[in-house]
C-alpha positions in Angstrom: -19.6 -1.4 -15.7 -18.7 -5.2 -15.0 -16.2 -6.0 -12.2 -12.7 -7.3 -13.3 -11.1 -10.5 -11.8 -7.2 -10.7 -11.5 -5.5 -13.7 -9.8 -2.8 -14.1 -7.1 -1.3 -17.4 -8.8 0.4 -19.1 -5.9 -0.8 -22.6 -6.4 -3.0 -23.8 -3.4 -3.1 -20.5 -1.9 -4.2 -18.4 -4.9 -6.7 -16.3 -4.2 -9.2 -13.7 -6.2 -9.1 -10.0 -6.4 -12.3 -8.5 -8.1 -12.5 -4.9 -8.9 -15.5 -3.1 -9.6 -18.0 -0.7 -8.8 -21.0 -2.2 -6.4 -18.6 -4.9 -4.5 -19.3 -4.1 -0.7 -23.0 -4.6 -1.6 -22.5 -7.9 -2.9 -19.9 -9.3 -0.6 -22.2 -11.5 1.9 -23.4 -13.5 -1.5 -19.1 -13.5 -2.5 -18.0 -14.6 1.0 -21.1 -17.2 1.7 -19.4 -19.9 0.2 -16.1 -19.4 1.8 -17.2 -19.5 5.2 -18.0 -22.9 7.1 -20.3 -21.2 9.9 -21.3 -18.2 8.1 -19.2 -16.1 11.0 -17.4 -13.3 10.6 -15.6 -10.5 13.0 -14.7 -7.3 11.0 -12.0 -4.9 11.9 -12.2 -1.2 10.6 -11.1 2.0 11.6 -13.8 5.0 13.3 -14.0 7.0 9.6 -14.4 4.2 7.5 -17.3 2.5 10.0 -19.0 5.9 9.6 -18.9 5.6 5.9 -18.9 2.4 4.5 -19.7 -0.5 7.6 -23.4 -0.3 7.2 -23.6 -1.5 3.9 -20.9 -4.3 4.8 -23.1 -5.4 7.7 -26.7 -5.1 5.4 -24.8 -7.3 2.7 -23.7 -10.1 5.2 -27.1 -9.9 6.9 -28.5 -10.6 3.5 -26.6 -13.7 3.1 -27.3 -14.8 6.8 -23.8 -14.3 7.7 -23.0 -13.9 11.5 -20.9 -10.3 12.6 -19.2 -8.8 14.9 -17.5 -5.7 14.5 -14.3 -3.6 16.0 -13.8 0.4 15.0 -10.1 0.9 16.0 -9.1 4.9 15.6 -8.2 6.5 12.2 -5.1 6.7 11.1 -1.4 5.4 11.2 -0.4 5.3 14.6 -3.0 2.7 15.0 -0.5 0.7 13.4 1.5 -0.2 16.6 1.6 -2.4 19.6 -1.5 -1.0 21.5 -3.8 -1.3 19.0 -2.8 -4.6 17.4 -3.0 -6.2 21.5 -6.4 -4.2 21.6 -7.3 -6.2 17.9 -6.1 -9.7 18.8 -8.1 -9.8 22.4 -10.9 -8.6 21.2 -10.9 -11.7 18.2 -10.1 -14.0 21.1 -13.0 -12.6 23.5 -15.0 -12.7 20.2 -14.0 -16.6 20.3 -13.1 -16.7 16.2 -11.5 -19.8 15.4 -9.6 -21.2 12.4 -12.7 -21.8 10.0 -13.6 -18.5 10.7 -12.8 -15.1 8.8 -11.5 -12.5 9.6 -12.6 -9.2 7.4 -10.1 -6.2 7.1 -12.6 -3.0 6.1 -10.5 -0.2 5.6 -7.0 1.2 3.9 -3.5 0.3 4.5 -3.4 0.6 8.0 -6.5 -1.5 8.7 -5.6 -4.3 6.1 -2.0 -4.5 7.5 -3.3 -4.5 11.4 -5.8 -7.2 10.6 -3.9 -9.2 8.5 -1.3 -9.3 11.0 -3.5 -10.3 13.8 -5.4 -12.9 11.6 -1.9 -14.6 10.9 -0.9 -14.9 14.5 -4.6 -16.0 15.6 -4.2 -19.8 16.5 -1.5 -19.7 14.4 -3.3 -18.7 11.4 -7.0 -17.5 10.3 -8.2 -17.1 6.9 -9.1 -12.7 6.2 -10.4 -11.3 3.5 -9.7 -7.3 2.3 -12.0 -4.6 1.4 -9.7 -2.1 0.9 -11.4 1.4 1.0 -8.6 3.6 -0.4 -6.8 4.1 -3.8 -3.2 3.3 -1.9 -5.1 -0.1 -0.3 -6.5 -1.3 -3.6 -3.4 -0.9 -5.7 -0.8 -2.1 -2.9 -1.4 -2.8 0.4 -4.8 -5.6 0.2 -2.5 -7.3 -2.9 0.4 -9.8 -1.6 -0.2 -10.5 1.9 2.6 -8.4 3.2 0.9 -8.1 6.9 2.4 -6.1 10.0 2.8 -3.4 12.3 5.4 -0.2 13.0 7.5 0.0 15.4 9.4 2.9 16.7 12.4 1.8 15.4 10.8 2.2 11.7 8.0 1.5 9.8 6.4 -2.4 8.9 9.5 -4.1 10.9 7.0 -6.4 12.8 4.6 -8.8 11.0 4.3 -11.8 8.8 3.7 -13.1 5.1 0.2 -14.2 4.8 -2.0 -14.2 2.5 -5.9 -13.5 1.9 -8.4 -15.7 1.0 -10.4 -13.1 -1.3 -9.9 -9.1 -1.8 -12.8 -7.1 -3.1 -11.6 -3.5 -4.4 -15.0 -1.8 -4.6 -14.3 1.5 -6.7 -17.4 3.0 -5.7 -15.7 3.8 -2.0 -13.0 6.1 -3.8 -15.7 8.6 -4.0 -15.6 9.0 -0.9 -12.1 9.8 -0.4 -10.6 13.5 0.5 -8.8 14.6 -2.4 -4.8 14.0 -0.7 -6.1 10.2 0.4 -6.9 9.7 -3.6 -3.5 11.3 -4.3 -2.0 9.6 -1.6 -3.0 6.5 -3.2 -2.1 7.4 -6.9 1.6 7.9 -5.9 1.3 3.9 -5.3 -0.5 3.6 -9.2 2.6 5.9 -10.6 5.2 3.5 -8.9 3.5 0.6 -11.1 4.5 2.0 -14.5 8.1 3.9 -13.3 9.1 0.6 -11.7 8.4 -1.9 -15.1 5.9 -0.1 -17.6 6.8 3.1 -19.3 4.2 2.4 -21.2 1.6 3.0 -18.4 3.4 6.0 -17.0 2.5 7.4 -20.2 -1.1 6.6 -19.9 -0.8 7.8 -16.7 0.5 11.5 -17.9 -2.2 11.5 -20.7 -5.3 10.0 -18.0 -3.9 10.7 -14.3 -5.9 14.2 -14.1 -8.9 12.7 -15.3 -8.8 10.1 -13.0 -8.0 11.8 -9.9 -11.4 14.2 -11.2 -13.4 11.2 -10.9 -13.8 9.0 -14.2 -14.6 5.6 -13.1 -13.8 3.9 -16.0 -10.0 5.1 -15.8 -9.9 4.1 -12.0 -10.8 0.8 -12.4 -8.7 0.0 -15.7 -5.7 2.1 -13.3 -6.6 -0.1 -10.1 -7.0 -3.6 -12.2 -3.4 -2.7 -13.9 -1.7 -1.8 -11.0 -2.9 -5.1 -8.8 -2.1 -7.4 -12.2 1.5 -6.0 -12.0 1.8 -6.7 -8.5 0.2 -10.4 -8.6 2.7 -10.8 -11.4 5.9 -10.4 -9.4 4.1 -12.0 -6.0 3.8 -15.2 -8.1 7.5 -15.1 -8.9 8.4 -14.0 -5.8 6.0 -14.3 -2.7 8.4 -13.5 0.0 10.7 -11.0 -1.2 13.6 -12.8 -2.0 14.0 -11.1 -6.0 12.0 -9.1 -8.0 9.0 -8.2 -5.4 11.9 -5.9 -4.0 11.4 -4.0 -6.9 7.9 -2.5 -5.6 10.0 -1.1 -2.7 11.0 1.9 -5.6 10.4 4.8 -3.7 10.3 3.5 0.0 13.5 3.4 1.2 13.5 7.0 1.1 10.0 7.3 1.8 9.5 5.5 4.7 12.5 7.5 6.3 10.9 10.6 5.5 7.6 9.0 7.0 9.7 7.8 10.2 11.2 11.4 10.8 7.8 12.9 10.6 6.4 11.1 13.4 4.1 8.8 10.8 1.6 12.0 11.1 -0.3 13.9 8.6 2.1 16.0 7.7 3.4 12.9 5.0 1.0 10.2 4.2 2.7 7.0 2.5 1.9 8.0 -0.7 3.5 11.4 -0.7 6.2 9.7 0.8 6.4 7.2 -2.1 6.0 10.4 -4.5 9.1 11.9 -2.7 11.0 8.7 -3.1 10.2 8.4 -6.5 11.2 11.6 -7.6 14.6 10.8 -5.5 15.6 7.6 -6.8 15.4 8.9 -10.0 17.5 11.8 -9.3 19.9 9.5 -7.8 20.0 6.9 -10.3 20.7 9.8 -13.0 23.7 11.3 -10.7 25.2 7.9 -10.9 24.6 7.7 -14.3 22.4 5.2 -14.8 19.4 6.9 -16.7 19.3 10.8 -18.8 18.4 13.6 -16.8 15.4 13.9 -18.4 13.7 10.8 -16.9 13.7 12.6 -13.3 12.7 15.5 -14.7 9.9 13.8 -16.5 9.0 12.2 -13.1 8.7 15.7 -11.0 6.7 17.0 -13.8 3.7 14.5 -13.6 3.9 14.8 -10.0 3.9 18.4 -9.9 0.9 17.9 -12.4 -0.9 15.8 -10.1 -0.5 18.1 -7.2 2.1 15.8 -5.4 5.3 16.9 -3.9 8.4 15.7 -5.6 11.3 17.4 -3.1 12.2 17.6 0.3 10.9 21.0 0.1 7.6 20.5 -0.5 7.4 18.8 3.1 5.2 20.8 5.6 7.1 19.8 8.1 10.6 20.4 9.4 12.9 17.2 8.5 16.0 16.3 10.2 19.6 16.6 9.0 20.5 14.1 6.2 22.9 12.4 8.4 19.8 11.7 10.1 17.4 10.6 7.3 20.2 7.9 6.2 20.2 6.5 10.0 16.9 5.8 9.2 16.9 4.4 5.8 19.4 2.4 8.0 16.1 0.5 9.0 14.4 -0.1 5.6 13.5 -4.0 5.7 15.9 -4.1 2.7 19.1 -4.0 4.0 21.0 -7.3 4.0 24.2 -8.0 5.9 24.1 -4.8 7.5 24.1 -3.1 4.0 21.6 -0.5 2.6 20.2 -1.1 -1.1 18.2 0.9 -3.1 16.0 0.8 -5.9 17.4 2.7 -8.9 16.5 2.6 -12.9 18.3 2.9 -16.3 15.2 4.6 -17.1 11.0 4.8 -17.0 9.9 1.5 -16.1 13.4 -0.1 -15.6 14.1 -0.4 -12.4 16.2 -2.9 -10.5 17.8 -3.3 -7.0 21.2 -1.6 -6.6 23.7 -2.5 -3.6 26.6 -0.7 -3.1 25.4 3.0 -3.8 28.1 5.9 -3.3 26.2 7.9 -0.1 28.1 10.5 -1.0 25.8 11.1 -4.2 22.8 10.3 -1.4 24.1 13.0 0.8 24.0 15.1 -2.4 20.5 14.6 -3.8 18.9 15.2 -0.7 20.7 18.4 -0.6 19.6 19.5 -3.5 16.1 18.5 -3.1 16.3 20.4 0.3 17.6 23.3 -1.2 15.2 26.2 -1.5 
């Protein structure tokens, strides 16, 4: 199955994402040209080095390309001070300069940690991602949103900058645990409830397929999703408009994230899921859509084995009072005021300012509600 190509149009600074099976054995031959003394340092987290680093490292040998490589721990409280310090020394010992890349190997966490350090390297190296999970390849490696979380909340430190070249290498979603791959697909379902209904139908017809395995749907799912999001980055790099719009589900996600200690209890994507389902229920309260579009949404969630409530959380949540504290966080508030994403319906969302709380305060009842 050929690889796909779409483009991050943003003039000088546009940049290639290619998605396809294979790519992680043919990156030294895709990143040879782009480097000026065929150097590299690669950050990457303990699971993913297990799985995936060797064949990174045989494909860069290959094309006589230079490595060194970092395995920070697994998962999302990597994503904080100590780590990123630990990241940035180690580049610095590891005497990268400007002409050199920087490769992120890994999913959301790794992409964003790297990225992040990469942009405040000598004021700026060029990185490339190899994102390694569903939620990476459709989101995280796509836009050049970079950064760490801070205790305050979650992605409040960190910088615009963009990659040089992302290769989203479908193979590696084999290898993912089944929740990571659904993790990821709550991130793929955002795409078609935020400005395709059309997709979010394809998605109710082909999303249990997909999540089985078929590699033809992933890729056609993965190449959709990233041409939606370079669409809206072109128009709107640094979140000034419409790029707000693939916040739908977070401000209430990343709350729920923050109250449950960024842990496996949520992962982002079930999170998103959660979010999803609760902007929808809050944008038909204030009537704005038919109940039936929420209802739609909690069905194909339910469907794909995703949690749609607050109920469905493992884990014991704080009060609402609480949970809109720390919505009180979300990057999106603007002169001290909190905004949501809502939508007149499937795949029309926009960003709403202004929202009654008091119909907040009641759809997270509800969704606690046993």
């Amino acid at each position: 199955m050929p690889a796909e190509e779409v483009t991050v149009q943003l003039g000088r600074r546009s940049y290639p994402v290619r998605i396809g099976p294979g790519l992680i054995d043919g990156a030294g031959a895709a990143i040879a040209p782009m480097t000026q003394r065929k150097r590299v340092a690669i950050l990457t987290d303990e699971s993913v080095a297990g799985l995936h680093l060797d064949r990174l490292c045989r494909s860069l040998d290959g094309a006589g390309i230079t490595h060194a490589e970092l395995a920070l721990p697994a998962g999302e409280k990597t994503k904080g001070w100590p780590e990123f310090s630990r990241a940035v020394e180690w580049l610095i010992d590891e005497k990268i300069e400007r002409r050199d890349l920087v490769i992120a190997l890994g999913g959301g966490v790794i992409g964003d940690l790297a990225g992040f350090a990469a942009a405040v390297l000598r004021r700026g190296v060029r990185f490339i991602q190899i994102p390694t999970t569903l939620l990476a390849q459709v989101d995280s490696s796509v836009g050049g949103k970079t950064g760490i979380n801070s205790a305050s909340g979650k992605n409040l430190i960190g910088a615009f900058h963009q990659p040089t070249l992302v290769l989203a290498d479908i193979d590696v979603l084999k290898t993912l645990p089944k929740r990571d791959f659904l993790s990821g697909y709550g991130e793929v379902m955002k795409y078609g409830l935020l400005g395709d209904a059309k997709f979010f139908g394809w998605l109710e017809k082909n999303g249990p397929d997909l999540a089985a395995g078929d590699t033809a749907l992933r890729q056609y799912a993965v190449a959709h999703s990233v041409q939606m999001k370079a669409d809206i980055v072109a128009r709107d790099e640094t979140e000034e408009g419409d790029r707000a719009l693939l916040n739908l589900g977070h401000t209430f996600g990343h709350a729920l994230e923050a109250a449950t200690g960024y842990s496996e209890r949520l992962l982002h994507g079930e999170g998103v899921a959660v979010g999803c389902a609760l902007a929808f229920e809050l944008s038909a309260r204030l009537g704005l859509c038919s109940q039936e579009e929420p209802s739609r949404v909690a069905a194909h969630l339910a469907a794909m084995g995703l949690p749609s409530r607050l109920r469905d959380i493992p884990a014991e949540l704080p009060d609402d009072e609480s949970l809109i504290r720390l919505m009180g966080q979300d990057k999106k508030v603007r002169d001290g005021k909190l905004r949501f994403i809502l939508a007149r319906g499937i795949g029309k969302a926009f960003v709403a300012e202004d929202v009654d709380m008091g119909a907040v305060r009641q759809v997270l009842a509800e969704s606690r509600a046993a």
